[in-house]
Each structure stands twice: as structure tokens, then as C-alpha cells.
N, C-alpha and C positions, 0 to 999 in steps of 0.2 A: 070969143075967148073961151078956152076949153079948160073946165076947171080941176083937177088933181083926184084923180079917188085914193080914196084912202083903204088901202088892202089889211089893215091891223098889225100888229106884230112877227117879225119870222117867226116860223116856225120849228121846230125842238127835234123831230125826227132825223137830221141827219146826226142829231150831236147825240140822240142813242143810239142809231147804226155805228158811230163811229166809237161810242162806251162797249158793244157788244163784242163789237172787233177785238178789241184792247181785250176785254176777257178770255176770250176764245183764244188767244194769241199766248198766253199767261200762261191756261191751262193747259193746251199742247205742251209748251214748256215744263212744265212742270212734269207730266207724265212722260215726257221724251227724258227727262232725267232719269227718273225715277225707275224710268225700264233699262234702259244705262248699267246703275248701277247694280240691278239686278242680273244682270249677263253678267257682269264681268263676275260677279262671285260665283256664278256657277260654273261657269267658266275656268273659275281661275284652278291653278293645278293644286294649288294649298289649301283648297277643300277640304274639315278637317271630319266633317258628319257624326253622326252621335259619337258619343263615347266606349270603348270597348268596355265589354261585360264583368261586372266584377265578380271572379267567381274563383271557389278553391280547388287545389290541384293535389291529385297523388301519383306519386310516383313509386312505377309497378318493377316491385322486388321480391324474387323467389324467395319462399320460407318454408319451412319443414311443416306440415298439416296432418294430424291428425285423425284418417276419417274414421270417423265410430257412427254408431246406431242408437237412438235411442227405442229401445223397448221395456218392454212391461214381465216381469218374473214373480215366483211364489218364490220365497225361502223356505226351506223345512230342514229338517235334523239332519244332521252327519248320519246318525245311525239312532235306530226309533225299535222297540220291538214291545211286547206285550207280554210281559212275563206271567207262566205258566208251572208248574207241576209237574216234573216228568213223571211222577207214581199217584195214583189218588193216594189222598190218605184227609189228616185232621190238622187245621194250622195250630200249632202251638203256642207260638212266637212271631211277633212283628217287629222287625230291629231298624226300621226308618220312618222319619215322619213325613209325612207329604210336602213334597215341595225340595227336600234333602239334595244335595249335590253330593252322591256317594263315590267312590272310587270302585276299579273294577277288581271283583271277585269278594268286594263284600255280603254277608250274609244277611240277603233281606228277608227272609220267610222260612221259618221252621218248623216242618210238621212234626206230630207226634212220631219219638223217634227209638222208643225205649228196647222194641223188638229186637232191634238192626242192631242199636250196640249190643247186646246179649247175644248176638249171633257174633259180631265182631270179638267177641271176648273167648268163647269158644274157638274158634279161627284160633286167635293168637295161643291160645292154651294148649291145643294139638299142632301148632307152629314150634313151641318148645323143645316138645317132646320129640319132636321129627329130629329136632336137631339135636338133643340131648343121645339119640339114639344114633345118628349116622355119626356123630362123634365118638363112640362108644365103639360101634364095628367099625370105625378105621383103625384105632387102637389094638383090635382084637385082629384086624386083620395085619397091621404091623409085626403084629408075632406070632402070625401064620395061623392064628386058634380061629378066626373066622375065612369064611371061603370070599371067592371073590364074588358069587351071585349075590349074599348077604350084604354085603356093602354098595354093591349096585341097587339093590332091592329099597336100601336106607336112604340113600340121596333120593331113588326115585320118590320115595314119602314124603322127602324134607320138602322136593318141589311142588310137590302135590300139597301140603300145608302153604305152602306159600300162597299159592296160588289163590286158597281157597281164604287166607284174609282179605285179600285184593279183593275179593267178591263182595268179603262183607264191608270194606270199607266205602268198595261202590255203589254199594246199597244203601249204607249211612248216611251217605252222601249226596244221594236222590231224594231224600229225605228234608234236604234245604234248599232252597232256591237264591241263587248268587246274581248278582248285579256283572252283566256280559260283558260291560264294558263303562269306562267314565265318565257318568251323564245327572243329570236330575229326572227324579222321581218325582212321578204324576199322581193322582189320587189314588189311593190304597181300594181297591173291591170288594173285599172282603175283612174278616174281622176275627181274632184269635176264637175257638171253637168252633169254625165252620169246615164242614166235610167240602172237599173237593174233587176233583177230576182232572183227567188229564186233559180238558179242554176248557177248564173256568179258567177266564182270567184274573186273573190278582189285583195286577197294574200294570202300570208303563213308566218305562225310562226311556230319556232321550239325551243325547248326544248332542249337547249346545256350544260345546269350549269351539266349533268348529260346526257354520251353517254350508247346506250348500243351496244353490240358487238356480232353481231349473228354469228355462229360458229357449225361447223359438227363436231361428234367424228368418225369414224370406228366403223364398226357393234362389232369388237372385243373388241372394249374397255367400251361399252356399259355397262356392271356392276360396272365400277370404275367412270362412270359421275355424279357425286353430285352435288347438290347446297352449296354453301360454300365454292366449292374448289377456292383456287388465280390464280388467271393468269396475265400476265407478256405480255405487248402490245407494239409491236415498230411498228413505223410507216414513210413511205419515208421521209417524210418533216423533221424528227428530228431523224435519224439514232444513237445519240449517248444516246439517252432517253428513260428511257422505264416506263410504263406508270400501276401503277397497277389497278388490279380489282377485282371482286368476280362473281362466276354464282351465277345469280338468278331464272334461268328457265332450266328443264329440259323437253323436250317433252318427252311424254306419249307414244310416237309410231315413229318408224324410218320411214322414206322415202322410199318408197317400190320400188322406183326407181335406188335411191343411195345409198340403204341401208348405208345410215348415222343417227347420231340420233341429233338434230337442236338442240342448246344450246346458252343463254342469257346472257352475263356478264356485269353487270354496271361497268363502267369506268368514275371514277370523273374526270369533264375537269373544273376545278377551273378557269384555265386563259386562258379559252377560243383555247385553242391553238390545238387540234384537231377540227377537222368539220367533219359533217353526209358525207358520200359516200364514206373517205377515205378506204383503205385499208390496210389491222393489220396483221404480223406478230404474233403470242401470242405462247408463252408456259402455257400451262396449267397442275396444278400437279394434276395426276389421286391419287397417296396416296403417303406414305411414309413410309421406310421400315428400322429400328431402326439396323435391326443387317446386313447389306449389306455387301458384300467382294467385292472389285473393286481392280483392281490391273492397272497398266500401262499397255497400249493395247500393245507398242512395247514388253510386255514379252510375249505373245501370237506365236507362231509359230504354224505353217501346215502342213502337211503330207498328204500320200492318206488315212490313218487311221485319221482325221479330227483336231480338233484344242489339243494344248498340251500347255503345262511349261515346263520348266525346274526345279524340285524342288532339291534344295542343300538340303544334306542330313547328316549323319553323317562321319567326313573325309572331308569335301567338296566337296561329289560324287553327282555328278549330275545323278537326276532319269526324265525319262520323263514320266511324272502325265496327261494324258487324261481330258480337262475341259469343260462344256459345259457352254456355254457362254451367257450375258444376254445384259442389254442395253448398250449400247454405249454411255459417253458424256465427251465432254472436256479433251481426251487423255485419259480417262480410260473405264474398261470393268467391267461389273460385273459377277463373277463367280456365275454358279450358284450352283455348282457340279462339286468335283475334288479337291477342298483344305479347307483346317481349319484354325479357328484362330490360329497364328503365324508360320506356316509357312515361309520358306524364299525359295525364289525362283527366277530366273535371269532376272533382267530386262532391258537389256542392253548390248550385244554379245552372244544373243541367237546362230549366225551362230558357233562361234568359241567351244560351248560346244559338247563334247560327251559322250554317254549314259555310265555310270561308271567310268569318267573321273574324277578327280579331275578340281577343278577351285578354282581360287583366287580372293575373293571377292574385292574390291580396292574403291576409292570416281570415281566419275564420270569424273575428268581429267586422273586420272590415267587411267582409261578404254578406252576411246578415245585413250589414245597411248599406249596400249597395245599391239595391235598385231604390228609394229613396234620392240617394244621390245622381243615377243617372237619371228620374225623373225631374 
């Protein structure tokens, strides 16, 4: 009789091959969805991918521009001169105080003068008599008791007295020195009892009611410098003022030094309040151009192909438009070539745009937190 052996308990490995399974089976599942659903969204045509760009726009319209220059000028006098003595002699009299704002053909300087009138007085005294006489032989000649060479003889004296007061009065009159013209007087040089000459000088008067402004353009500009044109003067002492004016002078030929070309602007000084020496800021307008494109310099970007836009197109695709560029002032540019009227194009998140990209136009706080929000 053969007796049973005993083998222990089954065993456990088919019931973990068959757990293993069960896993394996799950997870296919799971990942076979999972890539599923990931196809069809890429897939699908309503794809809607980041958000377009928030950025602001302007739109490009002709306007009348201004172009002017700014350059650097002196002011000085209308008219400057250095009063002198046409005779030596002795100053007598000083009839201004320093500083004085005189009018023209006032008597500023008087020499000793006593000789000239004593000669002046004689003149006139034989002036009289010339005439007391050629009135005498016209008389006489009326009733034939004088000839007619006598009465010829008499005017010719009368003319010859004439004459010779004019002398002395011109000679009186060298004897003082007058103010040329309506200006203010500078320091006095000398002082009552000093001898002079015909080349001491006294003092000076200048011509303030009325500065003018001498000023260079660039040999380039040289076709646009007219007389006529305005220019616009500031100056240290009054930085918040600005001062107008007009050219009056164009020279004829440049500086073959600096090739620059010298140019003249009067600048009315009603209240005194510029002075000769200072130095002037000025903008001066060379012309002015009715149908101008400027647009904000920030919509300007760069590349190694040179300056661009961004022009929003139809869809809100941004195209980038090639522009060549003109003056610069006050935060805008002027196009010169590259856009037309009404164009709209970015002026404000030029970084965030790209080439075929939609963008969404917005005011100017919304654009500032724009990319926040697309992030």
C-alpha cells in the first residue's frame, strides 16, 4: 500500500503572473487614452494657440512739419560804435551818466568851445552887413544911381558872408560830440578837464531797442537759408522764455574755413532784457512741409536689414514694412518712405509682435499690462 506524499500548499506565482497582467493591461489603457485625447486637440481645426499680442496702434496721417535747426548764436547790437572827437581840443561838459538810455543827436560831450562861438559871432556880424548893403544897392540900383556890376558885386558878398557862418557854425559844432543814434551809453572814459584827440576814446553807445543774432547754417543746408525765415531764441539768463525773431542777412559766400554760411536775425529786445555778448540757443525753420508722415519714434524698430514698423494688416497680421527715416523732434520721426496715409501700424509692444502673427489692438493702460495677462 503506497502511502500519499504530501507536496505543501499551491503555490502563489500564477496568481502574480495573472496581478501583473491585470496591471499591464490598465496601464496601456490608460496611456492609449491619454494619447487619444491628445491628437484630437491638436488635431482639431479650433486650435485656438496663445493669445494675440496686446499692443497699441497709430494711425499714419499727413501733417504740416516744420523743419528747423537747432544751432548756437552770439547776440550783439543793432549798431555799436565808440564815440570819439572829431577836433582835439578840452572836455568841458559831460551831459550823460553811465548806463543812460539817450536818444539820437543828443549832446553827450562838450569841449571847450568859447573860440568857435567868437568866430561864430563875427560870421554873423559881417552876415548883416552883406545884407544891409546888397539891400541898399538894389535900392540905388532901382533908381538907376547904382550900376548893375555894384549890385552884383553886393549879393556876391552877401553869399560869401553866408557862407562863411556855416563855417563857423560847423566848427561849433565839432566842438561837441552827439549820440549817432538811440541806444544806451556805456562807461564814460574820460572825465571833464581832460585834453583829447582825434583818436581817444570817450565811450560807447549801443543800439539795444533792437538785437541782432549772428548765426552759421551747415554747408548742407545752405539752399533752405532765406531771409524771412522765424527763429525761436533762448537764452541762460531766462531759460523758460523764448524770444522771437526774423533773418535779415544772408551772406553771399560761406566761410571757406568752416564751410558754414553767416546769417543775421533781428530780435526785438522791447524790455531791455537781453544784452550784446550773450549767447542764444535758436531754432530756425529752414521750410515747411504741408503733407509730412511722423509717426511715434518708439514704433520704429531695428534689425541687421535696418530700420522697420510693424504695419497691422488685414486680420490684425502684423507685416514688417522697411522705412527710411527722416527728422527727429519731440518723440516722433518722420517717415520718409515705407508707409501711406492711413495706415495703422504698432506703436507700443513692437517686442511682443511677430511677423504673421495676429495682435490685439487695446488703449494704452491695457497695453502696459498686457503681457502679464498673456503670461
Amino acid at each position: 500500500m503506497r502511502l500519499p506524499v504530501f507536496r505543501g500548499p499551491p503555490s502563489c506565482a500564477p496568481l502574480r503572473r495573472s496581478r501583473a497582467l491585470c496591471v499591464g493591461i490598465a496601464c496601456a489603457l490608460v496611456w492609449g487614452c491619454t494619447s487619444c485625447g491628445r491628437g484630437d486637440a491638436v488635431g482639431a481645426p479650433g486650435h485656438a494657440g496663445p493669445p494675440p499680442a496686446a499692443v497699441e496702434v497709430f494711425t499714419v496721417e499727413p501733417e504740416p512739419f516744420h523743419d528747423t535747426v537747432q544751432l548756437v548764436g552770439q547776440l550783439e547790437a543793432d549798431e555799436s560804435v565808440v564815440l570819439k572827437s572829431e577836433v582835439p581840443g578840452l572836455i568841458e561838459e559831460i551831459h550823460f551818466q553811465e548806463g543812460q538810455e539817450v536818444a539820437k543827436g543828443v549832446v553827450l560831450f562838450r569841449l571847450r568851445d568859447a573860440e568857435q562861438i567868437a568866430r561864430l559871432h563875427e560870421a554873423e556880424a559881417q552876415l548883416a552887413l552883406a545884407r544891409d548893403v546888397a539891400r541898399r544897392t538894389r535900392e540905388l540900383k532901382s533908381r538907376s544911381v547904382a550900376a548893375e556890376a555894384q549890385l552884383e558885386r553886393a549879393v556876391a558878398e552877401l553869399a560869401v558872408a553866408e557862407a562863411r557862418v556855416e563855417v563857423a557854425r560847423v566848427a561849433l559844432d565839432k566842438m561837441r560830440v552827439h549820440a549817432p543814434f538811440d541806444g544806451i551809453l556805456g562807461a564814460r572814459l574820460v572825465s571833464p578837464g581832460d585834453r583829447v584827440g582825434t583818436n581817444a576814446a570817450l565811450g560807447q553807445i549801443d543800439a539795444v531797442a533792437k538785437l541782432q543774432l549772428v548765426f552759421a547754417v551747415p554747408e548742407i543746408a545752405v539752399t533752405l537759408a532765406r531771409v524771412g525765415a522765424p527763429v525761436a531764441v533762448k537764452v541762460a539768463p531766462y531759460p523758460d522764455e523764448t524770444f522771437p525773431g526774423e533773418v535779415y542777412f544772408v551772406s553771399p559766400t560761406l566761410d571757406p574755413t568752416t564751410r558754414r554760411l553767416t546769417l543775421k536775425a533781428a530780435i526785438p529786445n522791447p524790455d531791455r532784457k537781453l544784452r550784446p555778448g550773450l549767447f542764444a540757443n535758436l531754432a530756425i525753420e529752414l521750410g515747411v512741409r504741408k503733407d509730412a508722415l511722423r509717426i511715434p519714434e518708439e514704433a520704429v524698430a531695428y534689425d541687421a536689414g535696418g530700420s522697420f514698423v510693424w504695419r497691422v494688416g488685414e486680420g490684425h497680421l502684423a507685416e514688417r514694412v522697411p522705412v527710411q527715416l527722416g527728422i527727429r523732434r519731440d518723440g516722433r520721426v518722420e517717415i520718409k518712405s515705407g508707409l501711406a496715409k492711413g495706415d495703422t501700424i504698432v506703436s507700443s509692444g513692437t517686442h511682443k509682435v511677430v511677423a504673421g502673427a495676429p495682435v490685439a489692438p487695446v488703449a494704452p493702460a491695457a497695453a502696459a499690462a498686457g503681457p502679464q495677462d498673456g503670461a
